[in-house]
C-alpha positions as CSV (number, residue, x, y, z in Angstrom):
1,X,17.3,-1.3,15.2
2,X,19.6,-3.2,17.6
3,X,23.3,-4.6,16.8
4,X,21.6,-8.2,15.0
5,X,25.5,-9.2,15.0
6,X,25.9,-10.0,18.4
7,X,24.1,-10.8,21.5
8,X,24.6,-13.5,24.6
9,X,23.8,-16.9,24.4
10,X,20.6,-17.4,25.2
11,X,18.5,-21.2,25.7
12,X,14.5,-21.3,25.4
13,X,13.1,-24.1,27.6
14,X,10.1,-25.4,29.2
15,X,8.0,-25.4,26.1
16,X,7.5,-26.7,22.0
17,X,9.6,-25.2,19.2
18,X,8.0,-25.9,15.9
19,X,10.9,-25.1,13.4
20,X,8.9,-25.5,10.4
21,X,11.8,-27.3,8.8
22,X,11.4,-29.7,5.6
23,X,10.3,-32.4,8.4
24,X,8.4,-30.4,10.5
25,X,10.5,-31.2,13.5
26,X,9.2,-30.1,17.4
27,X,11.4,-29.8,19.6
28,X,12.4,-29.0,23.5
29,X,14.8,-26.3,23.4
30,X,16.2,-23.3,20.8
31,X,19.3,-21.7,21.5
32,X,20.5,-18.9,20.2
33,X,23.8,-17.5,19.3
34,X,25.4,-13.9,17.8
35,X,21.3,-13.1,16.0
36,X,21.2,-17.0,14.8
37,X,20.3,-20.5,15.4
38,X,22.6,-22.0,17.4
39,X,20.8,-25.7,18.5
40,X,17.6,-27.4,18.2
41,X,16.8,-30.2,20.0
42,X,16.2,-32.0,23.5
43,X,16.6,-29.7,26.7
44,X,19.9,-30.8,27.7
45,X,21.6,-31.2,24.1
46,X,20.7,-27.6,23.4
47,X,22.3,-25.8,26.8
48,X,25.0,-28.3,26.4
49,X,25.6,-26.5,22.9
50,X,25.2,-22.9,24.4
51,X,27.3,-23.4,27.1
52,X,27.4,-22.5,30.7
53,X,27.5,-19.1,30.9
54,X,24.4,-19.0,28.3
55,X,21.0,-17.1,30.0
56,X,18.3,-19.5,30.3
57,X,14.5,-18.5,29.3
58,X,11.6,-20.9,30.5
59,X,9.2,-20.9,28.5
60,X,6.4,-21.6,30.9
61,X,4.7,-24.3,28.6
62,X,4.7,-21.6,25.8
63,X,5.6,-22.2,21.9
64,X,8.5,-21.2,19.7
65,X,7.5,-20.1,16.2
66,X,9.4,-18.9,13.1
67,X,9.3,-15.2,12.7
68,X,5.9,-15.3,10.5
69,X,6.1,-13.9,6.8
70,X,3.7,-11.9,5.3
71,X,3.8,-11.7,1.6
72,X,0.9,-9.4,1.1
73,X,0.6,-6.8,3.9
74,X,1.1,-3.5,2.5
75,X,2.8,-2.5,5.4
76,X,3.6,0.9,3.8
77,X,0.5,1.9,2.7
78,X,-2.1,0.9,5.2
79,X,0.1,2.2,7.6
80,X,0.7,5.7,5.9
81,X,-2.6,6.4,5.9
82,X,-3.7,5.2,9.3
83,X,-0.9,7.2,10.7
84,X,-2.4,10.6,10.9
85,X,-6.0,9.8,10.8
86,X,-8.1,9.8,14.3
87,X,-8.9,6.3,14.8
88,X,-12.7,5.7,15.1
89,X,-12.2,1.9,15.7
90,X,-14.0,1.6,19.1
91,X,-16.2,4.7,18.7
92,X,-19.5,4.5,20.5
93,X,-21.6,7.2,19.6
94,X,-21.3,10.8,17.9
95,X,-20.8,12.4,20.9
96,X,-17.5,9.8,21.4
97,X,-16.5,10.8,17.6
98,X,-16.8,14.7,18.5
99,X,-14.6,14.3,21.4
100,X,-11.9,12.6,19.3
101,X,-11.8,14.8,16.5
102,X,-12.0,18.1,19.0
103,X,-8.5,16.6,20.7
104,X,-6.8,16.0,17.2
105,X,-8.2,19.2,15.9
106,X,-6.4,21.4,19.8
107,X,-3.2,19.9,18.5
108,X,-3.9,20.8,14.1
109,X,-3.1,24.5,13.3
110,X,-6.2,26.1,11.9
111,X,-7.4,25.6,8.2
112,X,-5.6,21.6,8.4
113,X,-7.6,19.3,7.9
114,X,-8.2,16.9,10.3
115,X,-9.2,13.3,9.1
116,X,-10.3,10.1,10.6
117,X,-10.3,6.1,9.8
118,X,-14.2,4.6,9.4
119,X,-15.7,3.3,12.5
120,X,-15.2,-0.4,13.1
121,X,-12.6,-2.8,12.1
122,X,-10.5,-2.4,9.2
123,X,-10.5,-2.8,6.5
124,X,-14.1,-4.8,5.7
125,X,-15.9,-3.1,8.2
126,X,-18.3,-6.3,8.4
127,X,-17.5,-7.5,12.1
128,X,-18.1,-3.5,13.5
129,X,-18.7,-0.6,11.4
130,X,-20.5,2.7,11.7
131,X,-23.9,0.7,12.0
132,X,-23.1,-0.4,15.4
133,X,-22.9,2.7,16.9
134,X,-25.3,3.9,19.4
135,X,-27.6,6.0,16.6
136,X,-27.0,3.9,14.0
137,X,-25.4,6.3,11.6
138,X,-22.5,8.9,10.9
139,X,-22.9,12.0,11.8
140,X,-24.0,14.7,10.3
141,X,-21.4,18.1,9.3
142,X,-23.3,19.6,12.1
143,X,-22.5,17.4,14.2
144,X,-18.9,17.5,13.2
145,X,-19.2,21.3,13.6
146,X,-19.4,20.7,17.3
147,X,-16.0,19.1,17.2
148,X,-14.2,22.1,15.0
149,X,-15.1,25.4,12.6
150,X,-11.9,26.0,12.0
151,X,-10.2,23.0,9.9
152,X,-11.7,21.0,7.4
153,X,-13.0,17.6,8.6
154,X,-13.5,13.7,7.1
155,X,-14.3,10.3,8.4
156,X,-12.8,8.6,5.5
157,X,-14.6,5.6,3.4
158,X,-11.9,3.0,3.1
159,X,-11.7,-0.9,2.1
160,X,-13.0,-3.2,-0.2
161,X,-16.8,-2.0,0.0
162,X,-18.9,-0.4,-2.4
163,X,-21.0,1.4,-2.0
164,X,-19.9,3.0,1.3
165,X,-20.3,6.7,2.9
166,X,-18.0,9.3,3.7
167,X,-18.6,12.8,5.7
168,X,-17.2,16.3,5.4
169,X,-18.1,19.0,8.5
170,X,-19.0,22.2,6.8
171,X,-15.5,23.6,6.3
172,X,-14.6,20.2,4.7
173,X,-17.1,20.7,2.3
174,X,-16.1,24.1,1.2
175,X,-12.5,23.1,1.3
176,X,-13.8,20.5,-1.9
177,X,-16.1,22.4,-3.2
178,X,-19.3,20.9,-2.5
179,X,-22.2,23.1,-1.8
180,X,-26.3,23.4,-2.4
181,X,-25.5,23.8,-6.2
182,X,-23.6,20.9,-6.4
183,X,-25.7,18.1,-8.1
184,X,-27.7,15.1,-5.9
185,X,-25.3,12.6,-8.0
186,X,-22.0,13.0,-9.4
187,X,-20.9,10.4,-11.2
188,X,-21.3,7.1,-9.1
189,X,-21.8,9.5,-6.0
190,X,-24.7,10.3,-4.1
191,X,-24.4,14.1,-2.3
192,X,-26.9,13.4,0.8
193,X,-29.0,16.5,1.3
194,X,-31.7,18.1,4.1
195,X,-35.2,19.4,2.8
196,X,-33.9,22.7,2.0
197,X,-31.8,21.3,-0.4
198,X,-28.1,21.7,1.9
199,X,-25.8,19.0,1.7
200,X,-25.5,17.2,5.0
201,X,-21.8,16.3,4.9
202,X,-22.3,12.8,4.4
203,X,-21.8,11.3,0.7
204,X,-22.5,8.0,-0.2
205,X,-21.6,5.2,-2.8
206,X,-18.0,5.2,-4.7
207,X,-16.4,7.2,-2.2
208,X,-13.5,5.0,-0.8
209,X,-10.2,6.5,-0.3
210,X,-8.4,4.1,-2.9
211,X,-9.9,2.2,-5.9
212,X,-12.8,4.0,-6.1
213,X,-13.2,3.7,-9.7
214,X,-14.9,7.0,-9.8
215,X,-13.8,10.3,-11.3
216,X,-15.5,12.5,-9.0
217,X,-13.8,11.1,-6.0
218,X,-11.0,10.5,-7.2
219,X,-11.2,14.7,-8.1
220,X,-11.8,15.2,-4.0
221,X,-9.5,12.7,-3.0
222,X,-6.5,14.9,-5.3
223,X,-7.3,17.5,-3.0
224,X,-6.7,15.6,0.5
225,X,-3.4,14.9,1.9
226,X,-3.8,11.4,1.3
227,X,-0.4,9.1,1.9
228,X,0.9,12.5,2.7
229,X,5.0,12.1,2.1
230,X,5.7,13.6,5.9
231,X,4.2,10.4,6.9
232,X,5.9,8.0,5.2
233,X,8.7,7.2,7.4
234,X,6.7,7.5,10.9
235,X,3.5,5.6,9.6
236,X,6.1,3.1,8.7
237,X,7.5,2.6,11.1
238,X,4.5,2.5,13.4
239,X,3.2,0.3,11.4
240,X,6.5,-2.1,11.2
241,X,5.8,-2.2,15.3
242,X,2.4,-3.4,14.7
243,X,3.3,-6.2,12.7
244,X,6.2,-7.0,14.5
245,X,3.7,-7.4,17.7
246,X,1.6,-10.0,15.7
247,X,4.9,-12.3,15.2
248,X,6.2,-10.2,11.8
249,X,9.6,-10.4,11.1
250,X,9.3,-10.2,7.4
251,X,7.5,-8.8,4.8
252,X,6.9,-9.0,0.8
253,X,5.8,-5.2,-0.5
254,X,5.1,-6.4,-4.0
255,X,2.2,-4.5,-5.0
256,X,1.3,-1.1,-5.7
257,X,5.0,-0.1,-4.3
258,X,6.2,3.0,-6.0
259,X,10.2,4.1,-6.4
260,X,9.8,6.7,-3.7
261,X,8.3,4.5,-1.1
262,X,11.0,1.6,-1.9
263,X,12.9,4.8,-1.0
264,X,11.5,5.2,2.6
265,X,12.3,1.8,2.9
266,X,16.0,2.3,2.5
267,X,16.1,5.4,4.4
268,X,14.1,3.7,7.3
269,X,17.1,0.6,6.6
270,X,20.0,3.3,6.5
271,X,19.0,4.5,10.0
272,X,18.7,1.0,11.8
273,X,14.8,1.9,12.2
274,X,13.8,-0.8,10.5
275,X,11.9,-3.5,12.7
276,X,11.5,-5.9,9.4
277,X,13.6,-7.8,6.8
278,X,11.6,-6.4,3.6
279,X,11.7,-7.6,0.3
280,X,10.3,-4.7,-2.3
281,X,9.1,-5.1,-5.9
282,X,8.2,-1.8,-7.8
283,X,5.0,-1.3,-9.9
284,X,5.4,-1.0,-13.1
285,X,2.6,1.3,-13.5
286,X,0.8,2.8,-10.5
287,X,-2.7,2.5,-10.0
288,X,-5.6,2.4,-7.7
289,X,-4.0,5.2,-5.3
290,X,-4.7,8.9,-4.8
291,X,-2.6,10.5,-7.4
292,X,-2.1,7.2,-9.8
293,X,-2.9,8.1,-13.3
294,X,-2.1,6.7,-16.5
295,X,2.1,6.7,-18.3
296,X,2.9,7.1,-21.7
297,X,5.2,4.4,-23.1
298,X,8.4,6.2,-22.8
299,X,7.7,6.3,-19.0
300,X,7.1,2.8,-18.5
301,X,10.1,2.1,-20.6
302,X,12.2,4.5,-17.8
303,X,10.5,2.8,-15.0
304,X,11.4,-1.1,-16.3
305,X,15.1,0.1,-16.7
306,X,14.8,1.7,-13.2
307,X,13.7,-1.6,-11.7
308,X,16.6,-3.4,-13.5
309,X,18.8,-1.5,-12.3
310,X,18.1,-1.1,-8.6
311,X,17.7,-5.2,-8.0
312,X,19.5,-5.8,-4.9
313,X,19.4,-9.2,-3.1
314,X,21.9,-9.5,-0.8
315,X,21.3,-7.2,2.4
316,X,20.0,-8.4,5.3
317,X,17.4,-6.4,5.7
318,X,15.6,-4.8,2.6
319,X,15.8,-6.5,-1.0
320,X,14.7,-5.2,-4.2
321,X,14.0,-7.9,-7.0
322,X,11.3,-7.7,-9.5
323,X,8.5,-5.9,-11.5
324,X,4.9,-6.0,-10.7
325,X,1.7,-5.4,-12.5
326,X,-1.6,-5.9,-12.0
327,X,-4.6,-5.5,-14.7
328,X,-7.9,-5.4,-12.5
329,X,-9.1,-4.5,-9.6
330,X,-11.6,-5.5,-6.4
331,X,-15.0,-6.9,-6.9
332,X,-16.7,-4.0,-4.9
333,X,-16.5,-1.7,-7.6
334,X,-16.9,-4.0,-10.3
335,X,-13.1,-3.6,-11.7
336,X,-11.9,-7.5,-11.6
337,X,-11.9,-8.8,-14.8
338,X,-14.0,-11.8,-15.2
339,X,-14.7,-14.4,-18.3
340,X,-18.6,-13.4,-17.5
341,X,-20.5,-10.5,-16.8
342,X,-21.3,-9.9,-13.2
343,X,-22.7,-6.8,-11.6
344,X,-20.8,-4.0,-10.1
345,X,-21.7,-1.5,-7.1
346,X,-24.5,0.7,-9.4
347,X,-26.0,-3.2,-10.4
348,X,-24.9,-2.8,-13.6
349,X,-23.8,-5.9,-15.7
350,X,-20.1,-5.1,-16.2
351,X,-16.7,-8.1,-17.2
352,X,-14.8,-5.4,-15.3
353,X,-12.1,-2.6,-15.8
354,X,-8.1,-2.2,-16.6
355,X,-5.9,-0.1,-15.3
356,X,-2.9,-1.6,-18.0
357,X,-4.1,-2.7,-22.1
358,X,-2.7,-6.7,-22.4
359,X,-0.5,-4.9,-25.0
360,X,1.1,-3.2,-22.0
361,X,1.3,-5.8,-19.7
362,X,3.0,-7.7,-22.3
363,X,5.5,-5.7,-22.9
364,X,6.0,-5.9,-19.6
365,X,6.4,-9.4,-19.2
366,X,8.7,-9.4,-22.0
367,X,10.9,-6.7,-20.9
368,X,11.1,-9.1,-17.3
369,X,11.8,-12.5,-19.9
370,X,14.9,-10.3,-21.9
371,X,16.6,-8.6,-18.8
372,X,16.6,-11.1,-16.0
373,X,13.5,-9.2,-14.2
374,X,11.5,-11.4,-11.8
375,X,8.2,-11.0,-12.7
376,X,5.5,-10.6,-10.3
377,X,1.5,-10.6,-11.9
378,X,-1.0,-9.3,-9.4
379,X,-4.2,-11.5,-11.0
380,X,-7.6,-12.2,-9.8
381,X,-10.4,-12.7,-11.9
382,X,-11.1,-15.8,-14.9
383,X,-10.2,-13.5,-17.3
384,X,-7.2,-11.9,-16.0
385,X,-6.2,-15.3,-15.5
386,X,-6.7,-16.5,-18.9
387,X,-4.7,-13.8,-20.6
388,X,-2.2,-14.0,-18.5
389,X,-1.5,-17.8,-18.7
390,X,-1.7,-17.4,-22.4
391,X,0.9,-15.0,-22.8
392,X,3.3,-16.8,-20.3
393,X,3.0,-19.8,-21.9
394,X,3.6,-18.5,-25.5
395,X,6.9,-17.1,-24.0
396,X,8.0,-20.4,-22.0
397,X,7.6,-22.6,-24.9
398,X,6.8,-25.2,-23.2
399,X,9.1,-25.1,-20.9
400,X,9.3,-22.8,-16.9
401,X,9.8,-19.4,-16.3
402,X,11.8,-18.2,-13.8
403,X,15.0,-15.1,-13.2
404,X,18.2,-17.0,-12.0
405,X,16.1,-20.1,-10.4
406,X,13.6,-17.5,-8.8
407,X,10.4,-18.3,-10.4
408,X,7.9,-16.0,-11.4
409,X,4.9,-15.4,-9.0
410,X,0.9,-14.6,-9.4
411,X,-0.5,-13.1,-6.7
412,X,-4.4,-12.8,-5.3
413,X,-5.8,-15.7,-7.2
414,X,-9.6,-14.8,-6.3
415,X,-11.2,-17.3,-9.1
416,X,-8.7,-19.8,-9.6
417,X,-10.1,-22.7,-11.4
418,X,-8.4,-26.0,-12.0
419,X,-7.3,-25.3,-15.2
420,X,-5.4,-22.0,-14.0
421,X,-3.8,-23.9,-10.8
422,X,-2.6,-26.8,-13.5
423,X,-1.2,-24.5,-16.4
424,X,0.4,-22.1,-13.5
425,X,2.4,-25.4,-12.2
426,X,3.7,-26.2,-15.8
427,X,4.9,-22.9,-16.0
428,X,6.6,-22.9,-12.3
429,X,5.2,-20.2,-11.1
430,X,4.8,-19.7,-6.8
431,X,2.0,-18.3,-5.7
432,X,0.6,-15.7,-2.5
433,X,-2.8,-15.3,-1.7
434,X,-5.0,-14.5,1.0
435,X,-8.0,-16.1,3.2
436,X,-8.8,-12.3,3.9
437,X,-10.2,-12.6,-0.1
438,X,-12.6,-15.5,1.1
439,X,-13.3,-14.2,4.3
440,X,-13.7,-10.8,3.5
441,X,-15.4,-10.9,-0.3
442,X,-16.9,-14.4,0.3
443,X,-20.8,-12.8,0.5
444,X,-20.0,-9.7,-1.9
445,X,-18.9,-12.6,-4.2
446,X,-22.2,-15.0,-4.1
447,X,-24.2,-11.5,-4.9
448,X,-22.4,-9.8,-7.6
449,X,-20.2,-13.0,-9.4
450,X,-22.8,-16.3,-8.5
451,X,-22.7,-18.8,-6.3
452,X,-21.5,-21.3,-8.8
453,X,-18.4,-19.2,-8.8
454,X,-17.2,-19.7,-5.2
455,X,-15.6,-23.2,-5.6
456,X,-13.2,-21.1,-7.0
457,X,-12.7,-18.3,-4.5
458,X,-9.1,-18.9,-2.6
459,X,-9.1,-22.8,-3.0
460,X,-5.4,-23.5,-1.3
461,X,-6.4,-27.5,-1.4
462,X,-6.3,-27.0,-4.8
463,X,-3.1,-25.0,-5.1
464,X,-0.8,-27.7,-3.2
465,X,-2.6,-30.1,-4.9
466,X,-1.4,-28.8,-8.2
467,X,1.8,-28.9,-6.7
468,X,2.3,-24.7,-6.1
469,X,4.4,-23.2,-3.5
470,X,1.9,-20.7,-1.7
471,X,3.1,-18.0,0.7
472,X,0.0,-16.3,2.2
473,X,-0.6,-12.4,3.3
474,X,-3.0,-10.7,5.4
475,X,-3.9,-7.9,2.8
476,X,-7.1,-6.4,3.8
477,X,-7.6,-8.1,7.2
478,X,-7.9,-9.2,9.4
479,X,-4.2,-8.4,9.7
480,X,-4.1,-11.5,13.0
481,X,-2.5,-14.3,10.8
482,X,-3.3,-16.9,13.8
483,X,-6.9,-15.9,12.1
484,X,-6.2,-16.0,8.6
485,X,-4.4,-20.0,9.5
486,X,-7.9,-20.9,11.6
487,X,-9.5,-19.8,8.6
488,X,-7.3,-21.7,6.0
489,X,-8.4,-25.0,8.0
490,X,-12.1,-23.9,8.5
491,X,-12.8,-21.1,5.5
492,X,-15.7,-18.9,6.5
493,X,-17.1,-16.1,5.4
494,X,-17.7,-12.9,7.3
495,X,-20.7,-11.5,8.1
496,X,-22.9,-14.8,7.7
497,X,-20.6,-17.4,9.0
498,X,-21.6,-19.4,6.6
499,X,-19.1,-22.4,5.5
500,X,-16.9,-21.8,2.2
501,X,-17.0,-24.5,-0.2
502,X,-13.7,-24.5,-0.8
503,X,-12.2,-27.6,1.3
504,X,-9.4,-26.8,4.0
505,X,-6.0,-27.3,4.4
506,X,-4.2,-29.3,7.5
507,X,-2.6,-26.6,10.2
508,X,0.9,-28.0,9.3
509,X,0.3,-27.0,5.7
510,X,-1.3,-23.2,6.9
511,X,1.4,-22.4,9.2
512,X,3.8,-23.6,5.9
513,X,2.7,-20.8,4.1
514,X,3.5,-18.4,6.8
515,X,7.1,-19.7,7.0
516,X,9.0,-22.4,5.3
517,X,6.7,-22.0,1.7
518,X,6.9,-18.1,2.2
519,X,10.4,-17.6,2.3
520,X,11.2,-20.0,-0.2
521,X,8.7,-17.8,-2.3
522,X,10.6,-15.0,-1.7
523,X,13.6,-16.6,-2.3
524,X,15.2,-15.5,0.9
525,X,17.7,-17.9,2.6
526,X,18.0,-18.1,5.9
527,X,14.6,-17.5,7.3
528,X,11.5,-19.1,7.9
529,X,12.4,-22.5,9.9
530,X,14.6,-22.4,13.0
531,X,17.5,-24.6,11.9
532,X,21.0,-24.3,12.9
533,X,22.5,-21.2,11.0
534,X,19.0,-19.8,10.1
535,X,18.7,-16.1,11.5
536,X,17.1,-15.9,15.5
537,X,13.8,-14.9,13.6
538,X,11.1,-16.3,15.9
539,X,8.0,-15.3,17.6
540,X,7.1,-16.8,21.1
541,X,2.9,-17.2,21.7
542,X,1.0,-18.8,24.8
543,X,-0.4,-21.9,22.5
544,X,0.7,-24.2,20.2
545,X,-1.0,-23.5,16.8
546,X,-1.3,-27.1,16.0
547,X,-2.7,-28.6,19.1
548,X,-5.2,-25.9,20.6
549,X,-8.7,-25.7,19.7
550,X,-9.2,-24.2,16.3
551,X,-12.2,-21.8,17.5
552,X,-9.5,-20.4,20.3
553,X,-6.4,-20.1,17.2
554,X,-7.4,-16.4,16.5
555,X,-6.8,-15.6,20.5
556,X,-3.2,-16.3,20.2
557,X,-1.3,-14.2,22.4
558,X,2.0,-13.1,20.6
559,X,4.4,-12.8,24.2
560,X,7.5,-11.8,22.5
561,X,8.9,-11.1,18.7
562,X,12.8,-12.2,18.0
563,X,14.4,-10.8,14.8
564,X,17.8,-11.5,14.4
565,X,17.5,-13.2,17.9
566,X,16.7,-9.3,19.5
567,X,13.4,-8.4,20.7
568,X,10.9,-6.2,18.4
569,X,8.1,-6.9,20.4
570,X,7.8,-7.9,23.9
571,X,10.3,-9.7,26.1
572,X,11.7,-13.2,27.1
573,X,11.6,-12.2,30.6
């Protein structure tokens, strides 16, 4: 990471700044000054302030944007396990896919396995997937074969989809033990198999990498090197560069996040490699991930007093404050928790599954109310909802809840009814969510939950009605937050098109969430609005956001990404 502490003056002119302060101000020009905000304001105020010998940028009618904040990315772990994995995005055909895996397997040692993301685009697979390529379908482990004998082989399931496929070549499936004996269905798994009775490689329904909800795969998946720790610090970084080229500066890693990966972060910090102010709040109890499994009470006793103890808030770069939890999991395997039955993947009438008793995640909350503990409740279904309000309010009394003026926070929000958006403003809670939840789970939703139900699904007109400060991430994708804003005006769901019913929000209000209202969420001074003071966190793109056509919003062209007022991404050249 570059010096943030100094730098030259420098003036960008010739364009719009949007500061995203309290009054929305636009203005001419943005200087900036030793990785801060200097001036904002007409052309010739603003070089007057930076002086003569400042550099002068012209913007060439472009537009000056706050860094952007995601506040549910899960930089870390996407990134983690994209890092090693062949990437299958634009794959054609099989004989594309064999190619791929045969260069990645030249450069593997013999008997490692070589693995690769799902065709199409992550992580919904709706706009391209393995259906659009030339035959149609995976390929075989004989196909595969072609690529390599001599390391195992896997085009991984991933995302939010159930049920989905997965395929092993033949040394993959003797590396997990699959073979002719093995049964036609395992649990919620399907082992595809020829006329003679052989296993073909591919195998189909609960098969994704991570919240499967199945015990066989999660049994295969113990024995892949799955967020493999070597990774950790590359595929994070990698994936900080990413972001950063999207117009990230910062970040909010507040679910799922484990001790050692808050770890990774510091190490990543304490080596100037990091590309993005991070804020990190540790799970109280890890689930949904390869390796997660179930703590005795002593543990999560250790792991509250660990979180208390490593709360760090004044760096400039990574923060630690908090303890998460979440109860339920995604519709697609029928593990949200939902005041009425609904059906899961296997068409079964299910109200979903838990991953933590409500006499846990009490005793969580509490431990957060009696030791100063921000508390931050991962919650998406009715039900989750409804216990969780009840609890909070029985330990508010009435009254707010909040650590040191930094109130509590829900995250997701998938069915949030009025009642929920109402009682959470009483209790003065923030809020994050995501359009990538309406987009994404928009038509999975009207055929397992109901129609009646999607009123409910992501309504941000509701939230700032209610009077809620919402910071918005990209979670599952699409990870383009010039998207997830278009889509926050206009909400849409994939696949179809069709129209949400959920009404829109104005641009001004979108792009909000992304700055002003995320930071303040995070309770991190000094970023998102460009004010005088403010860090040099700022993004530079080749439209204004407010002005262009919305159907052209997701083509925005990030040119260059400031952070501390040095370039991440790009150039002001």
């Amino acid at each position: 990471m570059p010096d943030h502490g100094t730098g030259n003056r420098i003036v960008l002119t010739g364009g719009t700044v949007l500061t995203c302060d309290g009054d929305d101000t636009e203005a001419e020009a943005i200087a900036i000054a030793g990785g801060r905000v200097l001036a904002v304001g007409d052309a010739d105020t603003v070089r007057s302030a930076a002086g003569p010998e400042a550099r002068v940028v012209d913007l060439d009618g472009a537009t000056v944007l706050p860094g952007l904040i995601d506040t549910h990315p899960h930089v870390l772990h996407l990134g983690v396990m994209a890092y090693p994995l062949v990437d299958l995005a634009d794959a054609v055909d099989h004989d594309d896919i064999v190619a791929r895996i045969a260069a990645k397997a030249a450069q593997t040692p013999a008997g490692q396995w070589v693995m690769t993301m799902p065709v199409g685009e992550p992580s919904y697979f709706i706009r391209r997937s393995w259906r659009d390529l030339r035959e149609g379908e995976l390929p075989t482990r004989e196909v595969l074969d072609r690529a390599t004998t001599e390391h195992p082989v896997l085009i991984q399931a991933w995302g939010p989809t159930t049920p989905n496929v997965m395929v092993f070549n033949s040394a993959g499936l003797r590396a997990v033990g699959i073979d002719s004996s093995t049964p036609d269905r395992v649990e919620g798994v399907e082992v595809e198999k020829d006329s003679n009775g052989i296993p073909t490689g591919r195998l189909r329904g609960r098969v994704n990498n991570i919240y499967s909800g199945d015990a066989f795969t999660e049994q295969l998946m113990r024995n892949l090197p799955i967020l493999d720790p070597a990774d950790v610090l590359p595929g994070t970084q990698q994936a900080m560069r990413e972001y950063n080229a999207l117009g990230v500066t910062t970040v909010y890693e507040g679910h799922s996040l484990d001790f050692p990966e808050i770890s990774a972060y510091q190490a990543l910090r304490n080596a100037g490699a990091s590309t993005l102010r991070v804020l990190c709040c540790p799970e109280a109890q890890p689930n949904g991930l390869p390796g997660s499994a179930p703590i005795d009470d002593e543990t999560l006793l250790i792991r509250l007093e660990q979180a208390a103890a490593m709360v760090q808030r004044e760096d400039d770069m990574l923060r630690v404050d908090g303890i998460s939890f979440g109860r339920g999991g995604p519709i697609s395997s029928g593990m949200i928790l939902m005041r009425d039955p609904y059906r899961d993947a296997d068409g079964n009438l299910t109200l979903g599954a838990s991953f933590l008793s409500p006499e846990r995640a009490e005793t969580v909350i509490r431990f957060a109310h009696e030791h100063g503990l921000r508390l931050n409740i991962v919650t998406a279904g009715t039900a989750e909802h409804d216990v969780n309000l009840d609890v909070l309010e029985k330990l508010a009394g009435g009254g707010t809840l909040d650590t040191d003026g930094r109130a509590w926070i829900f995250q997701h929000l998938y069915f949030f009814e009025p009642e929920h958006a109402r009682r959470a403003a009483a209790l003065g809670l923030d809020v994050t969510t995501s359009m990538s939840f309406s987009w994404g789970k928009g038509e999975l939703a009207r055929g397992r939950i109901g129609e009646h139900m999607l009123e409910h699904l992501i309504p941000l007109r509701r939230l700032l009605d209610a009077g809620l400060r919402v910071g918005c991430g990209t979670d599952w994708g699409p990870k383009n937050v010039f998207e997830h804003i278009a889509l926050a005006v206009e909400p849409t769901y994939a696949g179809s098109g069709a129209k949400a019913p959920t009404p829109g929000i104005t641009r001004r209000e979108a792009l909000a969430m992304w700055t002003r209202d995320a930071a303040h969420v995070l309770r991190w001074e000094g970023i998102g609005s460009l004010e005088p003071g403010n860090w040099a966190d700022l993004c530079v793109v080749d439209r204004n956001p407010l002005t262009c056509p919305l159907e052209d919003l997701p083509a925005t062209e990030v040119r260059a990404t400031l952070l501390a007022g040095e370039p991440v991404h790009g150039s002001l050249a």
